[in-house]
C-alpha atoms as an extended CHARMM CRD file, in Angstrom:
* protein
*
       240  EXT
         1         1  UNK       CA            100.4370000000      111.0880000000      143.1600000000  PROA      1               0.0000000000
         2         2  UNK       CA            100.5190000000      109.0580000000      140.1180000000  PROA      2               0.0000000000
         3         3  UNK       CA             99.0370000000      109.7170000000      136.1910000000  PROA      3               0.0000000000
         4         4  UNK       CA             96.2080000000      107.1660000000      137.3380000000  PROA      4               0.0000000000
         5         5  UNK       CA             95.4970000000      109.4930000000      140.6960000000  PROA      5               0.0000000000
         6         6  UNK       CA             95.7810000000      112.7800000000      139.0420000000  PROA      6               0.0000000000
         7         7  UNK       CA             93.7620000000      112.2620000000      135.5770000000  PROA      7               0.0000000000
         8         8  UNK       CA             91.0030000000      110.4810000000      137.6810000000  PROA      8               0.0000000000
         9         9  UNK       CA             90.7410000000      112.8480000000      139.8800000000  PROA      9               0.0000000000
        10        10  UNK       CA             90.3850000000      116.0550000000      137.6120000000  PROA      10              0.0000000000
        11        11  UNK       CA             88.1660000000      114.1580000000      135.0080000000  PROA      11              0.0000000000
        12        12  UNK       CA             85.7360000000      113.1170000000      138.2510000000  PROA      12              0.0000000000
        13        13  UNK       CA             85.9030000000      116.7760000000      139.6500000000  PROA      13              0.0000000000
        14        14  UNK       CA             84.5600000000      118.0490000000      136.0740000000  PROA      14              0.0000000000
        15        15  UNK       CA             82.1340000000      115.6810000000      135.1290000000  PROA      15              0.0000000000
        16        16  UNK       CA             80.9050000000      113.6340000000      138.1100000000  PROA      16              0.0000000000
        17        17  UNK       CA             78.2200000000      115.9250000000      138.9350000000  PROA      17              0.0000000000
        18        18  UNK       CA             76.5940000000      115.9740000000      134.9630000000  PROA      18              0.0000000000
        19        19  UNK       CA             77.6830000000      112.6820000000      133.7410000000  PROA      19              0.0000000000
        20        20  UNK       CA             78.6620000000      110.3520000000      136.5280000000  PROA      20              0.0000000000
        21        21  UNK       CA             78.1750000000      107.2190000000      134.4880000000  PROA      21              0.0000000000
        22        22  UNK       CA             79.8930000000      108.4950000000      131.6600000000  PROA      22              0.0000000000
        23        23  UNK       CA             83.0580000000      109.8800000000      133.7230000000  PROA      23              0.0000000000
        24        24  UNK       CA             83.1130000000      105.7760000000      135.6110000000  PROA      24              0.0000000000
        25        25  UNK       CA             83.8450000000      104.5600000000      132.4300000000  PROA      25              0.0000000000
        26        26  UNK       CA             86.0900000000      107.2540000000      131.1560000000  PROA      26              0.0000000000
        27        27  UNK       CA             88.1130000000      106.9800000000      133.7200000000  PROA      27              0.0000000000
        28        28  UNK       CA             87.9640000000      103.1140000000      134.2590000000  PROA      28              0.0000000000
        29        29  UNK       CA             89.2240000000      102.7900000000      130.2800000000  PROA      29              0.0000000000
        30        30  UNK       CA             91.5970000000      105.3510000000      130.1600000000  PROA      30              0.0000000000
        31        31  UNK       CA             93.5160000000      105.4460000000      133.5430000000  PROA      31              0.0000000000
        32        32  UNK       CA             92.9150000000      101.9470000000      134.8850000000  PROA      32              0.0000000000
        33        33  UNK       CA             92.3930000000       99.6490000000      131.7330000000  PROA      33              0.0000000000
        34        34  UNK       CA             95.0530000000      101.5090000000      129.4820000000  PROA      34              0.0000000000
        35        35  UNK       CA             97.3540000000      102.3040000000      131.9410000000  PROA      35              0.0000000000
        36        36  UNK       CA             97.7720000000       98.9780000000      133.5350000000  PROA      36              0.0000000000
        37        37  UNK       CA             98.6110000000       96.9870000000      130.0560000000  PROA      37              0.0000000000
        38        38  UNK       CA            100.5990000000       99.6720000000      129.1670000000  PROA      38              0.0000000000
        39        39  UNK       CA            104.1480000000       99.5990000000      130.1020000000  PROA      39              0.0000000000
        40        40  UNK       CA            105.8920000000      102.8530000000      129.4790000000  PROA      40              0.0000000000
        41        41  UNK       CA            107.6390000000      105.6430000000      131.5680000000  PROA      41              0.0000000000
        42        42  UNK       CA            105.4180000000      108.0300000000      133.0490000000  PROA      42              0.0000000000
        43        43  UNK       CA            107.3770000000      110.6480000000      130.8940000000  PROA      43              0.0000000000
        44        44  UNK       CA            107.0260000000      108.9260000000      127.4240000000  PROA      44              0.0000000000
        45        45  UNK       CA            103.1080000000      108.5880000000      128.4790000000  PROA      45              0.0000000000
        46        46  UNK       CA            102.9210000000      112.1330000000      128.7270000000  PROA      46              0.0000000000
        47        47  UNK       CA            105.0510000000      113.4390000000      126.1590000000  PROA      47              0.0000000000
        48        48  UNK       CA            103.1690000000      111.1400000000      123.2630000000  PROA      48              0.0000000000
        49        49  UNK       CA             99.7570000000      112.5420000000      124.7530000000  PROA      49              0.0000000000
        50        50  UNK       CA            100.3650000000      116.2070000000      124.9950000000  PROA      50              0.0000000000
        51        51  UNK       CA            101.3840000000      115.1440000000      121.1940000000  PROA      51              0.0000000000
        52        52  UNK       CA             98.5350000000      113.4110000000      120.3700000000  PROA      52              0.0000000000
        53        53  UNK       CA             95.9550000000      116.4270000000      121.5890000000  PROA      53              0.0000000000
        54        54  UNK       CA             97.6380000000      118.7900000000      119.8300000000  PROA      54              0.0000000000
        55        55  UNK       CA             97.5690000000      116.4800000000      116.5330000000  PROA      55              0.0000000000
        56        56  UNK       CA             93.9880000000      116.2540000000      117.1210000000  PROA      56              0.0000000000
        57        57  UNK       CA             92.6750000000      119.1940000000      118.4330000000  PROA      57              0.0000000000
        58        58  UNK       CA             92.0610000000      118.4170000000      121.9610000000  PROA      58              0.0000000000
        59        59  UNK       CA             92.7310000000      121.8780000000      123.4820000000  PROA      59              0.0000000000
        60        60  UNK       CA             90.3410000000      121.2400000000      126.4580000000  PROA      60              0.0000000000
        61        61  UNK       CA             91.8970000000      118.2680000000      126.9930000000  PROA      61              0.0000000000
        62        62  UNK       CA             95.0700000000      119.6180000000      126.9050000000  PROA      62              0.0000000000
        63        63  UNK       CA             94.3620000000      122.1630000000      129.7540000000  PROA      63              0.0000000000
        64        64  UNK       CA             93.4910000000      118.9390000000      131.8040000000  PROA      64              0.0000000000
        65        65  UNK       CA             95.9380000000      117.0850000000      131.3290000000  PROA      65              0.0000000000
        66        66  UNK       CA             99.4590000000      119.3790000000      130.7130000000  PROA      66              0.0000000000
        67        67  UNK       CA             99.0960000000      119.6120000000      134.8970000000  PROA      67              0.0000000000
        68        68  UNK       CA             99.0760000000      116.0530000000      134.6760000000  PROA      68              0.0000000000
        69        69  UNK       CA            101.7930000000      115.6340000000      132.9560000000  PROA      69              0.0000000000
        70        70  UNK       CA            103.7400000000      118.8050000000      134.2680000000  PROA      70              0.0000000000
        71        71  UNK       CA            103.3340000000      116.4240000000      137.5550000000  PROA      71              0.0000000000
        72        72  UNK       CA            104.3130000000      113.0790000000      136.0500000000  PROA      72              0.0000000000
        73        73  UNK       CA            107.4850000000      113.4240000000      134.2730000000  PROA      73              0.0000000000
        74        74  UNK       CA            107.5800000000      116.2010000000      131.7550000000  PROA      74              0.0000000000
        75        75  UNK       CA            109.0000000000      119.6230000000      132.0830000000  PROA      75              0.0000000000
        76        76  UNK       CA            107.8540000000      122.6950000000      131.2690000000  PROA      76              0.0000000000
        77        77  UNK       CA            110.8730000000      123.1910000000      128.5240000000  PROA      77              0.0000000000
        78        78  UNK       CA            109.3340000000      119.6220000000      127.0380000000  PROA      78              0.0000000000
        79        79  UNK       CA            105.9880000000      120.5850000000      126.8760000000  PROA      79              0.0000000000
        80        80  UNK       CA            106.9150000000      123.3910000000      124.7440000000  PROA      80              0.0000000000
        81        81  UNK       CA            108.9730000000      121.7350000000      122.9910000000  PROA      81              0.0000000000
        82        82  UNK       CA            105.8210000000      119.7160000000      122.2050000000  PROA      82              0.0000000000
        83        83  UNK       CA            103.8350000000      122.5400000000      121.2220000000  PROA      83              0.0000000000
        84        84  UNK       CA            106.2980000000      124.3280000000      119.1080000000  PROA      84              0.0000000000
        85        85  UNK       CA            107.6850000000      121.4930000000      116.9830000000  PROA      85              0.0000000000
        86        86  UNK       CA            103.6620000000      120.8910000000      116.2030000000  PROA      86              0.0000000000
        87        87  UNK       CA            103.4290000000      124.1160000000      114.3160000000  PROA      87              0.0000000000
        88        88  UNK       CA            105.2900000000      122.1920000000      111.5650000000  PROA      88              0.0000000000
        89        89  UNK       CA            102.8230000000      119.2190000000      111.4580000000  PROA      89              0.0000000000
        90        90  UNK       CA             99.4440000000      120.6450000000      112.3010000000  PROA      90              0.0000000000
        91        91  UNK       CA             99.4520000000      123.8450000000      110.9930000000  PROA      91              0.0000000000
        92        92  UNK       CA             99.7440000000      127.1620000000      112.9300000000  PROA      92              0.0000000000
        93        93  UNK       CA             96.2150000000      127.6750000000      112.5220000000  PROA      93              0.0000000000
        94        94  UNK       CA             95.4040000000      124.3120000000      114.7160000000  PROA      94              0.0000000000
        95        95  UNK       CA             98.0110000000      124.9420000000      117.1130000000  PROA      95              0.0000000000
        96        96  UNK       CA             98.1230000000      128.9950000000      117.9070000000  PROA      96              0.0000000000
        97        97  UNK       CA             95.3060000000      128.1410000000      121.0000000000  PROA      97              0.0000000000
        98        98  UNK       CA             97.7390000000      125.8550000000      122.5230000000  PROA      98              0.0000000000
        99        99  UNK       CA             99.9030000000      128.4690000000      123.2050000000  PROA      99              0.0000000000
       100       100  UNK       CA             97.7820000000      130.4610000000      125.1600000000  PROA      100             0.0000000000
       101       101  UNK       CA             96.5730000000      127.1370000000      127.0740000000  PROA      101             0.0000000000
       102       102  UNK       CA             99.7850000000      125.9040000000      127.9500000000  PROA      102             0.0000000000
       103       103  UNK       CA            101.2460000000      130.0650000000      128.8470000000  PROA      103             0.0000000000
       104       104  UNK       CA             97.9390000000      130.4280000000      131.0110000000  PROA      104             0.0000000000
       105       105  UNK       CA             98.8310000000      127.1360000000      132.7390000000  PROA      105             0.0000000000
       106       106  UNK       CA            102.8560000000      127.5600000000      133.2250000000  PROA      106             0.0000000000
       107       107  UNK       CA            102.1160000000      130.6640000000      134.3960000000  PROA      107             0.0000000000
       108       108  UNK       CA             99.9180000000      129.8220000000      137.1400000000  PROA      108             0.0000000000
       109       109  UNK       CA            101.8560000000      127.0710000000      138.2510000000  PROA      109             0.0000000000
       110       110  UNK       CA            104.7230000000      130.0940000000      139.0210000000  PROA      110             0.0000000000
       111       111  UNK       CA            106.5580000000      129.0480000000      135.6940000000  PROA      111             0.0000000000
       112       112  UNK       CA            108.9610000000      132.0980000000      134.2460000000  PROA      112             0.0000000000
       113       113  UNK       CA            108.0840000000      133.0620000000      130.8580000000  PROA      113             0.0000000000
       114       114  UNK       CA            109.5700000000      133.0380000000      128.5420000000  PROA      114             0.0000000000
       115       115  UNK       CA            111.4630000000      129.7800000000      128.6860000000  PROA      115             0.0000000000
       116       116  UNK       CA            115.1430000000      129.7310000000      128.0270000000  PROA      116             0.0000000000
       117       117  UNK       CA            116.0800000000      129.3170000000      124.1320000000  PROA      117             0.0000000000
       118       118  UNK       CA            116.8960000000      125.3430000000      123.3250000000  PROA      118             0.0000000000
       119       119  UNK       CA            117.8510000000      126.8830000000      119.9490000000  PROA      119             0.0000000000
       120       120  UNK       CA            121.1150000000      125.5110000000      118.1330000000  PROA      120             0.0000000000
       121       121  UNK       CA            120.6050000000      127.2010000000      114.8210000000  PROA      121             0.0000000000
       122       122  UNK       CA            120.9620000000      130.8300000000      113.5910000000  PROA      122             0.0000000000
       123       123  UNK       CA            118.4370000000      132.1440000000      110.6740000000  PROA      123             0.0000000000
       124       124  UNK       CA            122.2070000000      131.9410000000      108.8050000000  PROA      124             0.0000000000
       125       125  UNK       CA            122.8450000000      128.6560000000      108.8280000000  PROA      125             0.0000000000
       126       126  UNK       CA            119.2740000000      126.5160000000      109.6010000000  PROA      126             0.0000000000
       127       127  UNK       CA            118.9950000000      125.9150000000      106.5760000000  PROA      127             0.0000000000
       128       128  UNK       CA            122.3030000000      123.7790000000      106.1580000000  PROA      128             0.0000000000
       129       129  UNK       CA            122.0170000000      122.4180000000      109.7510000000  PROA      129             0.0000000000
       130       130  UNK       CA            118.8290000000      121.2600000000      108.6130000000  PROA      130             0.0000000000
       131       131  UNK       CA            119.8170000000      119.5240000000      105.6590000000  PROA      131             0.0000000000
       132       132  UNK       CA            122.3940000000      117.4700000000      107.6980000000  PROA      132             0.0000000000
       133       133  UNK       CA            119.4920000000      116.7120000000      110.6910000000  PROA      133             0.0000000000
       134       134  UNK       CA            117.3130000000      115.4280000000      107.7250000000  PROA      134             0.0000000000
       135       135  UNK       CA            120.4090000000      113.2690000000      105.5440000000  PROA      135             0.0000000000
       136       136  UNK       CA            121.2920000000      111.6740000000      109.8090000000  PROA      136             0.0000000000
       137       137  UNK       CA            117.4440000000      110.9080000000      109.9320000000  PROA      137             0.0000000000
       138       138  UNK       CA            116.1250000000      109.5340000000      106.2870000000  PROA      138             0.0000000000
       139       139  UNK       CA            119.7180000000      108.7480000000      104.6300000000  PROA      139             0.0000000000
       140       140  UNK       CA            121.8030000000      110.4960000000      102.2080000000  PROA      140             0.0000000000
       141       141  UNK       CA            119.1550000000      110.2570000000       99.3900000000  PROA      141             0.0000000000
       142       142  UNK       CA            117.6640000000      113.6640000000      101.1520000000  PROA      142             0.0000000000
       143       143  UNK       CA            120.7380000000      115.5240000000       99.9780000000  PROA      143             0.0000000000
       144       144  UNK       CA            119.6640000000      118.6990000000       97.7450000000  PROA      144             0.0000000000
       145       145  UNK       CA            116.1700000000      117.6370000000       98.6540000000  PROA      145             0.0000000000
       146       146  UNK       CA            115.7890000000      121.6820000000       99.1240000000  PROA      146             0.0000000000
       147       147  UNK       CA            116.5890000000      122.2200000000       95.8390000000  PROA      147             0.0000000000
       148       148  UNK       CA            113.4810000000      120.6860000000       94.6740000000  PROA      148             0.0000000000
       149       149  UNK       CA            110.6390000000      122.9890000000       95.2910000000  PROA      149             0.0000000000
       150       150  UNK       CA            109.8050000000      125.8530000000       97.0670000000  PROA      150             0.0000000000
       151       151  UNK       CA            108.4100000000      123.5590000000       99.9490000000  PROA      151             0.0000000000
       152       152  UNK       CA            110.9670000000      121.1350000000       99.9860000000  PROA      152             0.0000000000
       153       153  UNK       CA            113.3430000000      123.9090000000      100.7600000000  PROA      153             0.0000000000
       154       154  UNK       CA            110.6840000000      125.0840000000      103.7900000000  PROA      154             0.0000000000
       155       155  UNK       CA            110.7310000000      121.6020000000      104.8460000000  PROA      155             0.0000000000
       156       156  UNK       CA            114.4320000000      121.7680000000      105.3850000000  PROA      156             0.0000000000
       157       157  UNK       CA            115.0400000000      124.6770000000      106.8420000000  PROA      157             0.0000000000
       158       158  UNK       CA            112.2530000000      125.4070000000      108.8580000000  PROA      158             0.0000000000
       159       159  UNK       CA            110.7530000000      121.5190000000      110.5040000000  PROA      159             0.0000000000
       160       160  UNK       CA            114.2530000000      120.0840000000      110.4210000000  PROA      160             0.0000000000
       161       161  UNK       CA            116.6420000000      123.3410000000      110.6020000000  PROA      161             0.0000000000
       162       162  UNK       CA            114.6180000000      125.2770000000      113.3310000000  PROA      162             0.0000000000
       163       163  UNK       CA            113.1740000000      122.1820000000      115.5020000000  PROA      163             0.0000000000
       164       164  UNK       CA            114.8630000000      119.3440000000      114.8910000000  PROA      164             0.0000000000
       165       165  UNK       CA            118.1180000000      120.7350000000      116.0420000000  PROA      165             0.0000000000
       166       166  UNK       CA            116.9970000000      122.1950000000      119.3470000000  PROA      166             0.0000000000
       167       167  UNK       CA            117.8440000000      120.9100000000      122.6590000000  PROA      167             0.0000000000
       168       168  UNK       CA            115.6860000000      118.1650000000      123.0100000000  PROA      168             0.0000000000
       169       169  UNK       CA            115.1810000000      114.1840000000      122.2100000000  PROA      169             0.0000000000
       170       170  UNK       CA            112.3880000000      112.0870000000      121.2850000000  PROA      170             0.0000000000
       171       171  UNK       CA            111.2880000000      114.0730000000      118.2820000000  PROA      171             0.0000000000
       172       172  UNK       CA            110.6540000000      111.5910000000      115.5720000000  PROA      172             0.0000000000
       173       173  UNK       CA            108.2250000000      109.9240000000      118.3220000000  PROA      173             0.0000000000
       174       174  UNK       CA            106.4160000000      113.2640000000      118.9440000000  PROA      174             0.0000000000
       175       175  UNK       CA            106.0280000000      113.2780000000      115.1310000000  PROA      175             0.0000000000
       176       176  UNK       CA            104.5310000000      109.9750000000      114.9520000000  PROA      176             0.0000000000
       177       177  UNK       CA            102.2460000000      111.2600000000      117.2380000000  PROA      177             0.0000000000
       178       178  UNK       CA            101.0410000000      114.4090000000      115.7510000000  PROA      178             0.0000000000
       179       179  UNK       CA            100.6100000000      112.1400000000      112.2200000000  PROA      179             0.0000000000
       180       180  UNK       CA             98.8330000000      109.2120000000      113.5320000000  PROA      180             0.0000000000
       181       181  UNK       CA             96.1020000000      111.4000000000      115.6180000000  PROA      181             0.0000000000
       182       182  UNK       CA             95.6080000000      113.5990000000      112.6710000000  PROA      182             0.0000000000
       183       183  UNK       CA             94.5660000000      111.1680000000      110.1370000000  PROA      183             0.0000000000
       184       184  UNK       CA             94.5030000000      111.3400000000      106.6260000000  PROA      184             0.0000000000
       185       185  UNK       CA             98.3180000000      111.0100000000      106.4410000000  PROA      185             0.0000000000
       186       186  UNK       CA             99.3340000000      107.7820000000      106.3110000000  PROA      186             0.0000000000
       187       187  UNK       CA            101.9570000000      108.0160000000      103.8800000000  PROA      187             0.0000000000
       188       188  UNK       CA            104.3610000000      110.4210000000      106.1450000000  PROA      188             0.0000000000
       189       189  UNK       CA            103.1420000000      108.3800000000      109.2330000000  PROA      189             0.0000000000
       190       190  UNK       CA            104.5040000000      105.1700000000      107.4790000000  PROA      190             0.0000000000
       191       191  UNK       CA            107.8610000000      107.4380000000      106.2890000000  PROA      191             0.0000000000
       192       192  UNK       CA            108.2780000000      107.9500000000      110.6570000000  PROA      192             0.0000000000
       193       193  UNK       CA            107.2440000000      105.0330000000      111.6440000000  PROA      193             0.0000000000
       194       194  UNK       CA            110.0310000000      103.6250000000      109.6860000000  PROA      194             0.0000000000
       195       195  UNK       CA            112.7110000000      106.4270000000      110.7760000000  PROA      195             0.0000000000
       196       196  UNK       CA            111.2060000000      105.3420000000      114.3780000000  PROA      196             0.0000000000
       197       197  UNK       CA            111.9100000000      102.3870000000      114.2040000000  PROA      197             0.0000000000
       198       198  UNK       CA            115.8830000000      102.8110000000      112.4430000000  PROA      198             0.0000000000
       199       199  UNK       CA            116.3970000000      105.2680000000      115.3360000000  PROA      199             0.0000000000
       200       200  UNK       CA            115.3240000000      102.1290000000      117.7700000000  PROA      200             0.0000000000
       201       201  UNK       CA            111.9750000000      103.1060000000      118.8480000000  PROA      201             0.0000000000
       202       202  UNK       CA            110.7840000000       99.8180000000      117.4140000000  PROA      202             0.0000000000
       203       203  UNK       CA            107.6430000000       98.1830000000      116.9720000000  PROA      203             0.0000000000
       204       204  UNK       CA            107.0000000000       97.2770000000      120.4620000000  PROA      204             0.0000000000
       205       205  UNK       CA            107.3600000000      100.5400000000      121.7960000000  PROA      205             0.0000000000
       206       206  UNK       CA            105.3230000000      102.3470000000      119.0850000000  PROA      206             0.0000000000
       207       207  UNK       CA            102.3210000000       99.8940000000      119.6590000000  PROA      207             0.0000000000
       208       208  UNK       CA            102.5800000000      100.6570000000      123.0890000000  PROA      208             0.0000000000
       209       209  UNK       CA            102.6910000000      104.6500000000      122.0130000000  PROA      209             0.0000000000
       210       210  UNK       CA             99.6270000000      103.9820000000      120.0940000000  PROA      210             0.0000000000
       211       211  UNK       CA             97.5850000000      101.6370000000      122.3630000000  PROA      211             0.0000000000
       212       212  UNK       CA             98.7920000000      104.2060000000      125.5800000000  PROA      212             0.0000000000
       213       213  UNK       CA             96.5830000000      107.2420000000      123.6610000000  PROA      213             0.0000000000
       214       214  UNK       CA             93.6480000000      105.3010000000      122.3450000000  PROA      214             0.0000000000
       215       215  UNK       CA             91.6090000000      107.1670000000      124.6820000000  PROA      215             0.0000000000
       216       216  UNK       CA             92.4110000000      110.2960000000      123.5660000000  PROA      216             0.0000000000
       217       217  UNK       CA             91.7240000000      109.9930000000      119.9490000000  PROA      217             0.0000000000
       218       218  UNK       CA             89.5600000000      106.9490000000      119.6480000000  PROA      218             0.0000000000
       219       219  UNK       CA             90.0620000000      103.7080000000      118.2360000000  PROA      219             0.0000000000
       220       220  UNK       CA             89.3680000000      104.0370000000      114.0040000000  PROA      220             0.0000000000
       221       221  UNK       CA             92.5910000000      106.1570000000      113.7770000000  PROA      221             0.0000000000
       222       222  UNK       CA             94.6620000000      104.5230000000      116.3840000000  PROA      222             0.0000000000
       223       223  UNK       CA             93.8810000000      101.0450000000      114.3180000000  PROA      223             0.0000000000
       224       224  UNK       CA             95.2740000000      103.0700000000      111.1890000000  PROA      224             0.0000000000
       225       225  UNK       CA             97.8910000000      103.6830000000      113.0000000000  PROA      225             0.0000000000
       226       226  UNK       CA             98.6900000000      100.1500000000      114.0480000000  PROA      226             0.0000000000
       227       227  UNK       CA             98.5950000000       98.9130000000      110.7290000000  PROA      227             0.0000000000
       228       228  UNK       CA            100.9450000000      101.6050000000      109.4810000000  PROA      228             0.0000000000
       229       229  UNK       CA            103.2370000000      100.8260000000      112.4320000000  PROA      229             0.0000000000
       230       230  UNK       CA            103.0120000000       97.0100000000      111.0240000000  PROA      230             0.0000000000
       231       231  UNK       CA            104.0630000000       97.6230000000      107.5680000000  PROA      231             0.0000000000
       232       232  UNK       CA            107.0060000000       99.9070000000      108.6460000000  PROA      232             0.0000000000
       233       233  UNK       CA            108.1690000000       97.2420000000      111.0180000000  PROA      233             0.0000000000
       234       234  UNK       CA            108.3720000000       94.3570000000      107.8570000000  PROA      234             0.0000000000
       235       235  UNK       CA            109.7520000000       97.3010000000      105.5380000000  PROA      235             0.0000000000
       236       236  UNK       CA            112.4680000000       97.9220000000      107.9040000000  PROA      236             0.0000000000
       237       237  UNK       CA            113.1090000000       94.5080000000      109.7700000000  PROA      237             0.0000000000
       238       238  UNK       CA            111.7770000000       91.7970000000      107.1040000000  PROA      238             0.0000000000
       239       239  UNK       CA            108.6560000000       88.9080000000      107.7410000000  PROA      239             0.0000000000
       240       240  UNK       CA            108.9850000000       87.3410000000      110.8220000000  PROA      240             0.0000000000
């Protein structure tokens, strides 16, 4: 099956009955239209949605679409990976009912919980691990950036000490994710967009990230998010 065939056919199964017309165009827009002009790997499609539901609250989205992607590219380690990394960024408030979603959905799919640890830090020494994750990512300027507040020093140790380091890649695109479909924080999505792009996710690819999940979390933000992506691109790389 494909991300087209699966998505398509889920969405239809739910909402074809009640809202036929609606679901035609839902799924013409978001798995034909979108899909086609976008030209990503499957598993970057899926990875920078589950990311983008969880930055805006799409939990019963999410439960329609983690099979999707569970099917298309990502595995079960990287959609928690996902979810747990978003507790930094959204807020364990927003993201505690993802857990049970995506448990409830591993789970039935004969998944073994819990996961093996992708930990590489010990609550010893994530604090200085972090620090160096942080100084490899923004520059040396973040040096003793603990030192300056009480958050600061959370910031260091616990988003960049405790998931930063773990076994995975592609987390500074994840991030963009959660912070463009959010909202409201354009300053830290500009601070990403830039490390994004330094890290050679460039402008391209994040446009493509962006226009890929329009669907999900509707075009006013995703057009904030463009812009930001545009500024970071001549702060980094200079006027064409």
């Amino acid at each position: 099956m494909s991300i087209k065939d699966d998505a398509q056919r889920i969405h239809a199964n739910l909402l074809e009955k009640t809202d036929p017309e609606a679901v035609e165009r839902i799924n013409h827009f978001a798995f034909d239209e979108v899909q086609a002009d976008v030209d990503l790997p499957d598993r970057a499609k899926m990875l920078s949605m589950l990311a983008y539901l969880l930055g805006m609250q799409g939990v019963d989205e999410h439960k329609v679409m983690l099979p999707v992607a569970l099917d298309n590219g990502v595995s079960p380690v990287e959609a928690k990976e996902v979810l747990y990394q978003a507790v930094d960024y959204l807020g364990l408030g927003r993201v505690f009912p993802f857990f049970k979603a995506t448990n409830d959905i591993l789970t039935a799919r004969g998944v073994d919980l819990p996961l093996a640890s992708q930990a590489t830090t010990t609550m010893e020494n994530r604090l200085e691990k972090g620090e160096e994750t942080q100084i490899s990512l923004f520059g040396p300027q973040m040096k003793d950036f603990a030192k300056k507040g009480t958050i600061n020093k959370c910031l260091v140790d616990n988003c960049f000490g405790d998931y930063y380091t773990r076994k995975d890649r592609d987390r500074e695109m994840v991030t963009f994710c959660y912070i463009a479909a959010q909202g409201g924080c354009e300053p830290q999505l500009l601070a990403h967009a830039q490390t994004n792009i330094k890290l050679g996710n460039d402008k391209e690819f994040l446009m493509k990230i962006i226009e890929q999940n329009v669907p999900f979390i509707g075009h006013p933000r995703s057009l904030n998010a463009v812009t930001v992506v545009n500024q970071a691109d001549e702060a980094v790389n200079g006027k064409d």
